[in-house]
TORVEX-408671 format. One record per residue (C-alpha): residue number from 1; residue in one letter; x, z, y. Coordinates in pm, whole numbers, plus 50000, padded with zeros to 5 digits. Each point is the difference from the previous one (the first is absolute). Layout:
<sites>
+--------+-------+-------+-------+-------+
| drendo | mimar |     X |     Z |     Y |
+--------+-------+-------+-------+-------+
|    NUM |     A |     X |     Z |     Y |
...
+--------+-------+-------+-------+-------+
</sites>
This chain:
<sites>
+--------+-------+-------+-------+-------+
| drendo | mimar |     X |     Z |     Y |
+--------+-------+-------+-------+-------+
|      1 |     X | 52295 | 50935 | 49452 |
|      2 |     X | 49826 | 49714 | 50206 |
|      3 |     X | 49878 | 49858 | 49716 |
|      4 |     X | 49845 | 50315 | 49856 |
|      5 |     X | 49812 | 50024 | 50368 |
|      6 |     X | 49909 | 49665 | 49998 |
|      7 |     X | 49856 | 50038 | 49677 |
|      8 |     X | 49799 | 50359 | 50156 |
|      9 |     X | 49890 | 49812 | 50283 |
|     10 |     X | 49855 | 49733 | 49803 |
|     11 |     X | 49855 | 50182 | 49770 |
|     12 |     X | 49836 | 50199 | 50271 |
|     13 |     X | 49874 | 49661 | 50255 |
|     14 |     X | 49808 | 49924 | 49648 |
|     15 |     X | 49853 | 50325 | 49960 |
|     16 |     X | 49862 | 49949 | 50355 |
|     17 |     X | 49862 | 49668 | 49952 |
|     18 |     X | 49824 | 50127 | 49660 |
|     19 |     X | 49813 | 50258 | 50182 |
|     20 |     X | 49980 | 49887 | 50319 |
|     21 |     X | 49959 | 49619 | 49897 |
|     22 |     X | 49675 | 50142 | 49826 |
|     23 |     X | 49828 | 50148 | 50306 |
|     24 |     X | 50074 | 49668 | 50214 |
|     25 |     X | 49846 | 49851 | 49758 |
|     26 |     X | 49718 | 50235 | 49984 |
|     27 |     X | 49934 | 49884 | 50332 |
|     28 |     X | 50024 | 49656 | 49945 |
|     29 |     X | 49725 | 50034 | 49743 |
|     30 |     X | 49792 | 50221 | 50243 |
|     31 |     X | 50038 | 49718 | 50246 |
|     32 |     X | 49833 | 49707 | 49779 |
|     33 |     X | 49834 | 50142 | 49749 |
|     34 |     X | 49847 | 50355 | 50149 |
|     35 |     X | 49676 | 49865 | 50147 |
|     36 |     X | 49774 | 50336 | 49940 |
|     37 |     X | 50019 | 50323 | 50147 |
|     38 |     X | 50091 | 50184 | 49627 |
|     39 |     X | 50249 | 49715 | 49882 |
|     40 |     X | 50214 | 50089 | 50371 |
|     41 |     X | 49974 | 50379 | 49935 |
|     42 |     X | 50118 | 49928 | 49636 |
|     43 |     X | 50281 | 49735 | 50124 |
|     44 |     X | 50168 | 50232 | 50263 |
|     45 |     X | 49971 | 50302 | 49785 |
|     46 |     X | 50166 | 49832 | 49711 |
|     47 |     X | 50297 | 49979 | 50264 |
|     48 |     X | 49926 | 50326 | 50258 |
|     49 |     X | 50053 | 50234 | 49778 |
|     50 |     X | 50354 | 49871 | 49905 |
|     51 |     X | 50160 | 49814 | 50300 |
|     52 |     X | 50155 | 50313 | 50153 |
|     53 |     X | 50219 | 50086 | 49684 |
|     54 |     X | 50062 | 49595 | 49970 |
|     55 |     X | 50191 | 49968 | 50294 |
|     56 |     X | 50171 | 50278 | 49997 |
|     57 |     X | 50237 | 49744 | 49762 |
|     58 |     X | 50035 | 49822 | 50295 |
|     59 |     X | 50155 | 50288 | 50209 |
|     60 |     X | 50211 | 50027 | 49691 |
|     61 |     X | 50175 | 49637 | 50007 |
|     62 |     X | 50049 | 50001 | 50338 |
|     63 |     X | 50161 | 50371 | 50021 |
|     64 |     X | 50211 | 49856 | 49673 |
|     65 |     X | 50082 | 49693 | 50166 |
|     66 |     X | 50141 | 50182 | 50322 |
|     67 |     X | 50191 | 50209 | 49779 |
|     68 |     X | 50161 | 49772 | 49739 |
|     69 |     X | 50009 | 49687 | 50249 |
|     70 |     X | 50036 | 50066 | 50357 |
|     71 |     X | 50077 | 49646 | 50115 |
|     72 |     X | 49760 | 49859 | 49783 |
|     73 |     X | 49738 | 50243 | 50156 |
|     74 |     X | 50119 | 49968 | 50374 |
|     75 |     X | 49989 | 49603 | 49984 |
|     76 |     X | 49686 | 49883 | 49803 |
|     77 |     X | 49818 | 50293 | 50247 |
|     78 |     X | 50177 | 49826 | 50289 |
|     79 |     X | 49924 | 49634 | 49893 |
|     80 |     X | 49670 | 50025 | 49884 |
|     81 |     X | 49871 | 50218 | 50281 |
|     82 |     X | 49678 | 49808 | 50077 |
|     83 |     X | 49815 | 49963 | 49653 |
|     84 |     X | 50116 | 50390 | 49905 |
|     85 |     X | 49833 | 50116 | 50309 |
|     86 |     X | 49710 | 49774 | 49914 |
|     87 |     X | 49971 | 50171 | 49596 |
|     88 |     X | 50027 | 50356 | 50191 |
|     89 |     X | 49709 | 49905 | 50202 |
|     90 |     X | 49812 | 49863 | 49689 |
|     91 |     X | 50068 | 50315 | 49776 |
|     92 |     X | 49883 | 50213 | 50318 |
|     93 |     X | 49651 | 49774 | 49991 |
|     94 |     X | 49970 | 50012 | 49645 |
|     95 |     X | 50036 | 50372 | 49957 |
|     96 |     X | 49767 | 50106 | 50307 |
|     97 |     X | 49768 | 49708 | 49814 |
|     98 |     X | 50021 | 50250 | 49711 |
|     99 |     X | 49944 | 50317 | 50150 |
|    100 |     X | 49773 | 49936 | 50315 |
|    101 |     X | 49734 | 49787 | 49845 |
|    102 |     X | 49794 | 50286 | 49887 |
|    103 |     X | 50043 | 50218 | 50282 |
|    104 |     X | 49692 | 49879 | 50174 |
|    105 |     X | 49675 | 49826 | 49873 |
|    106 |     X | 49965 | 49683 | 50195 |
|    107 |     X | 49978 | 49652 | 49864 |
|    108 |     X | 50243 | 49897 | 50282 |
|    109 |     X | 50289 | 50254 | 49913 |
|    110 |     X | 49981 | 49940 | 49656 |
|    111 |     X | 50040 | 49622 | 50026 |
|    112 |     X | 50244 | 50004 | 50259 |
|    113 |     X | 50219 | 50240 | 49770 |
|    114 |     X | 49899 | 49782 | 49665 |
|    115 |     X | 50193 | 49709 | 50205 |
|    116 |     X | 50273 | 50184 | 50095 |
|    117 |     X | 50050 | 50106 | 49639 |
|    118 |     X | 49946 | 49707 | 49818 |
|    119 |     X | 50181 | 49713 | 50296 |
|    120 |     X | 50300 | 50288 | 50039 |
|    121 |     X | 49989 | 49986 | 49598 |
|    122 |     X | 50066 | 49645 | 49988 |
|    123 |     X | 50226 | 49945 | 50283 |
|    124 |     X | 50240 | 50290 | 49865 |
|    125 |     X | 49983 | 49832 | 49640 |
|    126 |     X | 50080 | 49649 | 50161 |
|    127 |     X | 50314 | 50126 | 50254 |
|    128 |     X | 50166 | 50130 | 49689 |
|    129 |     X | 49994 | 49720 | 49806 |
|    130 |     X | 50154 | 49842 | 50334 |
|    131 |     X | 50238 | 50260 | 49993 |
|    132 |     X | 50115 | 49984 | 49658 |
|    133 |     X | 50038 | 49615 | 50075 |
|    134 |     X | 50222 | 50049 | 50296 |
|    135 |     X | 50201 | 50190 | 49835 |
|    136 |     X | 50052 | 49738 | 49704 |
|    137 |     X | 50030 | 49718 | 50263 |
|    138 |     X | 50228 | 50174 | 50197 |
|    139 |     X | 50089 | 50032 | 50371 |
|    140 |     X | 50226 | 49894 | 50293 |
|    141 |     X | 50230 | 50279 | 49986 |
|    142 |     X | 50171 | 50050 | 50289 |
|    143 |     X | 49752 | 49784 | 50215 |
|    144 |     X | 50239 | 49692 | 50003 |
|    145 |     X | 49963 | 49714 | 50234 |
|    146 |     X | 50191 | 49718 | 50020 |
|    147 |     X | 50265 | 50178 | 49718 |
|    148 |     X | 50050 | 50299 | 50220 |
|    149 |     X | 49859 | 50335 | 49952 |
|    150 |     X | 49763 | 50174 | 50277 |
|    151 |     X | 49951 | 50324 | 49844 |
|    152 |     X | 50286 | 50182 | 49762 |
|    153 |     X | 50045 | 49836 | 49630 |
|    154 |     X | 49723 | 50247 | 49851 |
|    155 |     X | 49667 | 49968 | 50239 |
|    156 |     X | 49761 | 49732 | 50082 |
|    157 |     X | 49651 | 49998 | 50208 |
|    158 |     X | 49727 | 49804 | 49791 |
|    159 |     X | 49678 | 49861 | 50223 |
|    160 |     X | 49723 | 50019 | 49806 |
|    161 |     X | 50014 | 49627 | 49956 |
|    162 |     X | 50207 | 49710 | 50158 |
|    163 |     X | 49886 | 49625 | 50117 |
|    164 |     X | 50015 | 49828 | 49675 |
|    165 |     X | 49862 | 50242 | 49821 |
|    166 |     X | 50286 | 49943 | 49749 |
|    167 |     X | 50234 | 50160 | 49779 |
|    168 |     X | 50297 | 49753 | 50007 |
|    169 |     X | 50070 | 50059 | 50398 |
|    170 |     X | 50251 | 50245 | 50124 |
|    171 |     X | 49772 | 50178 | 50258 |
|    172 |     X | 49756 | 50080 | 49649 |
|    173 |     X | 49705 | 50246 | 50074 |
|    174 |     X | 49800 | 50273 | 49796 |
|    175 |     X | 49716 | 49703 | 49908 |
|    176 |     X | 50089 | 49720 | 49911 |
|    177 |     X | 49874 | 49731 | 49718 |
|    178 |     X | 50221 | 50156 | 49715 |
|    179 |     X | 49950 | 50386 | 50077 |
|    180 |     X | 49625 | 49952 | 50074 |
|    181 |     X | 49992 | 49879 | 49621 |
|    182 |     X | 50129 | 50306 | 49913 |
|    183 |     X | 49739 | 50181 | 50237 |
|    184 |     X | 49703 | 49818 | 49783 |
|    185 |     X | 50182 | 50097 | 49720 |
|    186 |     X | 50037 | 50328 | 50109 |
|    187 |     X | 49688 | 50022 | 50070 |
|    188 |     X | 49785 | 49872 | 49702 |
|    189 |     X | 50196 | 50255 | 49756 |
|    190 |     X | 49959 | 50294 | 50224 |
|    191 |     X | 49603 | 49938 | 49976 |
|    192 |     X | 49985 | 49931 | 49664 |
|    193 |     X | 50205 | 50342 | 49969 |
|    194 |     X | 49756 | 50122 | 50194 |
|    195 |     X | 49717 | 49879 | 49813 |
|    196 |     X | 50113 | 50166 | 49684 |
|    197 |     X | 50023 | 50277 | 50154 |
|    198 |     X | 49664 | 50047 | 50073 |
|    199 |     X | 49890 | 49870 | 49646 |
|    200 |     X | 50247 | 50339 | 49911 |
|    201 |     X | 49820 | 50268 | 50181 |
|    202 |     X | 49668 | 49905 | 50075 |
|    203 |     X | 49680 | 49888 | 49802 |
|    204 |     X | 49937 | 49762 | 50288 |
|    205 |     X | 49678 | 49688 | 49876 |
|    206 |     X | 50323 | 49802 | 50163 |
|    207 |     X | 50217 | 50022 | 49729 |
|    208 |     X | 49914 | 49677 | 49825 |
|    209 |     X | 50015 | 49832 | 50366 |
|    210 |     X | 50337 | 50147 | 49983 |
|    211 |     X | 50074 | 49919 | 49664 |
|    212 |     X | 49944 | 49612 | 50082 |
|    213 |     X | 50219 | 50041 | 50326 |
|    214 |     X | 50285 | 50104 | 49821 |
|    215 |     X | 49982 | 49748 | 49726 |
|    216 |     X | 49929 | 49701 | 50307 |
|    217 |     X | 50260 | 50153 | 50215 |
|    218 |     X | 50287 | 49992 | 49726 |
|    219 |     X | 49944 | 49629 | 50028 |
|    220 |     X | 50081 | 49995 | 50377 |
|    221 |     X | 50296 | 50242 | 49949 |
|    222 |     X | 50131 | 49751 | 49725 |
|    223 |     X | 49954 | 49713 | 50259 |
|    224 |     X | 50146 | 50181 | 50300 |
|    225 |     X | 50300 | 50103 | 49773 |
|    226 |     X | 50104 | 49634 | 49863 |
|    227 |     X | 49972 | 49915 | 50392 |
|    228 |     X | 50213 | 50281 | 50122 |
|    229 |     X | 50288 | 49989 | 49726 |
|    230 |     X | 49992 | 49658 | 50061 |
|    231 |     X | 50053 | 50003 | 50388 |
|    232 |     X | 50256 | 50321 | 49947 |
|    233 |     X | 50221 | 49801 | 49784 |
|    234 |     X | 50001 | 49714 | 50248 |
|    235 |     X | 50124 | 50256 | 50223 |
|    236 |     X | 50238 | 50178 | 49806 |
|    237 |     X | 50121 | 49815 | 49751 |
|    238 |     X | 50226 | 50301 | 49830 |
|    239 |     X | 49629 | 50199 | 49929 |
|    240 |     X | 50052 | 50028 | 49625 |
|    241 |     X | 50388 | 50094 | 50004 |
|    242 |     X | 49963 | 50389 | 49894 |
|    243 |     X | 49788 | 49892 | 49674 |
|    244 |     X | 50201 | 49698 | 49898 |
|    245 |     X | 50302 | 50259 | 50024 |
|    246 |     X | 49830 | 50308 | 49884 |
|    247 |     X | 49716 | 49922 | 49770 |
|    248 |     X | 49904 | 50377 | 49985 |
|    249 |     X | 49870 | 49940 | 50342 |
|    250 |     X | 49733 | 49769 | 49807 |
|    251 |     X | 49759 | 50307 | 49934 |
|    252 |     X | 49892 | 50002 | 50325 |
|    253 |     X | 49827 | 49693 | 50083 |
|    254 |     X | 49900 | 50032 | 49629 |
|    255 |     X | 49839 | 50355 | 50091 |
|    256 |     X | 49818 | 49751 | 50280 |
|    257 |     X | 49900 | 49778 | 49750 |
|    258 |     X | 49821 | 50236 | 49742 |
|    259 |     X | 49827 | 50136 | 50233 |
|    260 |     X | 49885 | 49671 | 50147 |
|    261 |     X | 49899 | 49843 | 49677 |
|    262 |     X | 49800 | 50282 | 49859 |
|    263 |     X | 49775 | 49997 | 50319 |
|    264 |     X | 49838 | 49713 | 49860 |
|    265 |     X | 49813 | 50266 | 49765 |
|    266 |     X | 49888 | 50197 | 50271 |
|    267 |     X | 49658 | 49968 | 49886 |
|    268 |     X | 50054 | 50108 | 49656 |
|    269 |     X | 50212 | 50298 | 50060 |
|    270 |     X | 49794 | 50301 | 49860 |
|    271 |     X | 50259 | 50246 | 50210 |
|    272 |     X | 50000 | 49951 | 50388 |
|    273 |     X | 50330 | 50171 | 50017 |
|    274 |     X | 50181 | 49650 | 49823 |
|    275 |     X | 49865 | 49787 | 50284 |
|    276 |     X | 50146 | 50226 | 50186 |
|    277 |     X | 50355 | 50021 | 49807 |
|    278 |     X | 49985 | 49641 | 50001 |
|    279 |     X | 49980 | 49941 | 50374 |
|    280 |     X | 50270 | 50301 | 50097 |
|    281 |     X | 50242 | 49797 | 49791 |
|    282 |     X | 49929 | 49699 | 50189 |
|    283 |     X | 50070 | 50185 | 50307 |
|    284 |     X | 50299 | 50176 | 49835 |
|    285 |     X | 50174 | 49676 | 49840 |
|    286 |     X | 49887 | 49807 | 50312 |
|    287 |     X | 50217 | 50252 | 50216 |
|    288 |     X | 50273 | 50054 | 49748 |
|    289 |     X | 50088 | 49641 | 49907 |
|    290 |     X | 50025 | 49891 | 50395 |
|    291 |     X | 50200 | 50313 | 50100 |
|    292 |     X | 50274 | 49890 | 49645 |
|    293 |     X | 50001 | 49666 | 50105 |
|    294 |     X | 50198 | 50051 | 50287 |
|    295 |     X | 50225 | 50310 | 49882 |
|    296 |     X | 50212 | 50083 | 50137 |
|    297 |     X | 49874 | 49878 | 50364 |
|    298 |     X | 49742 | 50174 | 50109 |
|    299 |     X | 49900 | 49770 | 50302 |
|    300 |     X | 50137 | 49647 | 50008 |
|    301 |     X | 50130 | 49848 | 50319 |
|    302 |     X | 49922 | 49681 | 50098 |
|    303 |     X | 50330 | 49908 | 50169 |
|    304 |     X | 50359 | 49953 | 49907 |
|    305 |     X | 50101 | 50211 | 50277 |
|    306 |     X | 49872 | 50329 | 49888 |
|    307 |     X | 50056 | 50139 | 49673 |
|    308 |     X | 49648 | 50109 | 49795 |
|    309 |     X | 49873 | 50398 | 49998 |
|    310 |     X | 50137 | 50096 | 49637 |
|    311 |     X | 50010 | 50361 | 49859 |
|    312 |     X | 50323 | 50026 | 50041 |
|    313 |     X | 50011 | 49989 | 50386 |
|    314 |     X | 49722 | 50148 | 50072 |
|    315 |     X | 50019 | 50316 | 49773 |
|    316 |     X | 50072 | 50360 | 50090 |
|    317 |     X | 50327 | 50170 | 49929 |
|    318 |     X | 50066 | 50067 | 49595 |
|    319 |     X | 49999 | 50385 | 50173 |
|    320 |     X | 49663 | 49950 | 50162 |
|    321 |     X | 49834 | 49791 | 49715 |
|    322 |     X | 50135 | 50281 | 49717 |
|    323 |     X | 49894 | 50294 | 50215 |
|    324 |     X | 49658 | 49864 | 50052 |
|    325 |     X | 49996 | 50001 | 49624 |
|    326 |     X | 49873 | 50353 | 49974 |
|    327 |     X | 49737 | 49977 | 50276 |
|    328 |     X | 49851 | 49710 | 49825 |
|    329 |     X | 49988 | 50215 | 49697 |
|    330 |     X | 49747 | 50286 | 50188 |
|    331 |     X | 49820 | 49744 | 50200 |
|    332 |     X | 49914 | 49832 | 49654 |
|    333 |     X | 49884 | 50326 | 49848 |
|    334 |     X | 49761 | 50050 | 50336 |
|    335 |     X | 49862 | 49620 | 49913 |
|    336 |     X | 49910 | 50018 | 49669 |
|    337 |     X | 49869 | 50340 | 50053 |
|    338 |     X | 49793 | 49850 | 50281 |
|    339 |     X | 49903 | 49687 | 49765 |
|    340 |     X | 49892 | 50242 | 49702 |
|    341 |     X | 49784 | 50221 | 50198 |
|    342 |     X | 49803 | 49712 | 50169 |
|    343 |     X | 49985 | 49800 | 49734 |
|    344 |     X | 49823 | 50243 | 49781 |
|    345 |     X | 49782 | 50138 | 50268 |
|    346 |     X | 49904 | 49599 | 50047 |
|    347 |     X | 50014 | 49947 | 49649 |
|    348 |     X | 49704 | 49798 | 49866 |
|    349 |     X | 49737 | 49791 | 50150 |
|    350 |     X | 49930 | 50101 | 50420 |
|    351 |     X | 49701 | 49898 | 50040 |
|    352 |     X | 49793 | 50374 | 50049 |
|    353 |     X | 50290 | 50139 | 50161 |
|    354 |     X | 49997 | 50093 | 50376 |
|    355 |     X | 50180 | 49782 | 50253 |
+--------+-------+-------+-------+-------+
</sites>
């Protein structure tokens, strides 16, 4: 039963980054490339009129993760306290970015609200790169110092960075060298995501700007990924264990890798909507194949004192986890309902319809 919630949850975390990961990178694009007053309305319509229903995915995981995983849930919202306050207080600048811009016609507003679109865009995209690398990397679970725990075996406090600025301390941070490659990372997918996006639903004259991003940018993601597999296997040397033992588990990074490789045609796709395939399996392998790599842990510790966060003990009762069963049934019949209507209200290009 843990599995078959691990599996839900997963599946659910990538639905959120597919839609979600496409209006960060919306504003990412809207941040460097928007630079008249039509290509901005364009830019933050193309992700306006579909950021509400996007993170309602995320309300999803985390009410799933509370549910299946309690521990789980009560220690990574302990121990990373400081950067999740600091992604609520992005997503509440990006949204009022959205949705106040137009409310008044003044220069001033409007590019005070651009920036807080576009900068909140870019930070959110980069802290969960961070936070997917942190949770690769691992933590100091229990807060031990000097072999001795502080806190009890299954919490730990992160700063948002220590002294050196390292990964191979105890006292590791949120930033460091190794997770800040996964930030960049991170980061130049999401926009390229985002860029496709835009090439999807609008008939912007910056769609063969965004054509040549994509194909430029998938040679930065290929250098940023050799550099980051590279440093995680230094740091973990047991990183390809579940696909030497289960070679199943292959299709995932190979899901990453189609998609990766066809973005190199980007500019001679006739159908927008393969770009956009193409860079929602990046995100979806990219996710996958970390997430496998470490079954069954779920976050690594970085001591011998403490025993890693598994799905085993951190999981719900078998009672709780079955019951839930039938609730996730209904609340999946209210999404898809949700995604159907929307989607074919939205359907099409956006760019005559109100915002």
């Amino acid at each position: 039963m843990e599995i078959l919630w691990y599996s839900i949850l997963l599946f659910v975390v990538c639905i959120y980054f597919v839609l979600d990961g496409y209006d960060f990178g919306a504003g990412i694009i809207h941040l460097f490339f928007a630079k008249t007053e039509e290509d901005k309305q364009l830019i933050a319509k193309s992700a306006g009129l579909f950021w509400d229903f996007n993170e309602v995915w995320l309300v999803v995981a985390g009410g799933l993760l509370f549910m299946a995983f309690p521990v789980y849930y009560a220690s990574v919202f302990s121990g990373f306290y400081l950067p999740l306050i600091i992604l609520l207080w992005l997503m509440i600048f990006r949204a009022t970015g959205l949705e106040l811009r137009n409310q008044f016609s003044n220069p001033v507003w409007h590019s005070f609200w651009d920036k807080a679109f576009g900068i909140s865009s870019l930070l959110l995209a980069v802290f969960c790169g961070a936070a997917l690398g942190n949770i690769v990397r691992g933590v100091n679970m229990g807060q031990v110092e000097n072999g001795v725990s502080t806190l009890e075996p299954q919490y730990f406090f992160l700063p948002l960075w220590n002294e050196q600025f390292s990964p191979l301390v105890p006292e590791v941070g949120v930033l460091d060298w190794f997770t800040l490659l996964i930030a960049i990372l991170g980061f130049l997918i999401l926009s390229i995501h985002g860029a496709n996006w835009i090439i999807l639903k609008t008939n912007s004259h910056l769609i063969p700007k965004l054509k040549n991003y994509v194909y430029y940018g998938n040679y930065a993601v290929l250098f940023f990924l050799l550099a980051s597999l590279f440093v995680w296997g230094s740091i973990n040397r047991d990183m390809f264990r579940m696909f030497h033992q289960h070679f199943l588990n292959l299709i995932f990074p190979l899901i990453f890798a189609v998609g990766f490789v066809a973005l190199f045609w980007v500019r001679k796709f006739r159908n927008p909507a393969v770009a956009f395939v193409c860079s929602s399996a990046m995100i979806v392998g990219g996710i996958t194949s970390s997430f496998v790599s470490m079954f069954p842990v779920i976050l690594p510790s970085l001591n011998s004192v403490n025993p890693p966060l598994t799905i085993g003990n951190t999981a719900n009762t078998e009672y709780g986890l079955s019951t839930a069963l039938w609730w996730m049934f209904v609340a999946s019949c209210l999404a898809l309902a949700y995604f159907v209507v929307q989607k074919r209200i939205l359907s099409g290009k956006i760019d005559h319809l109100e915002h």
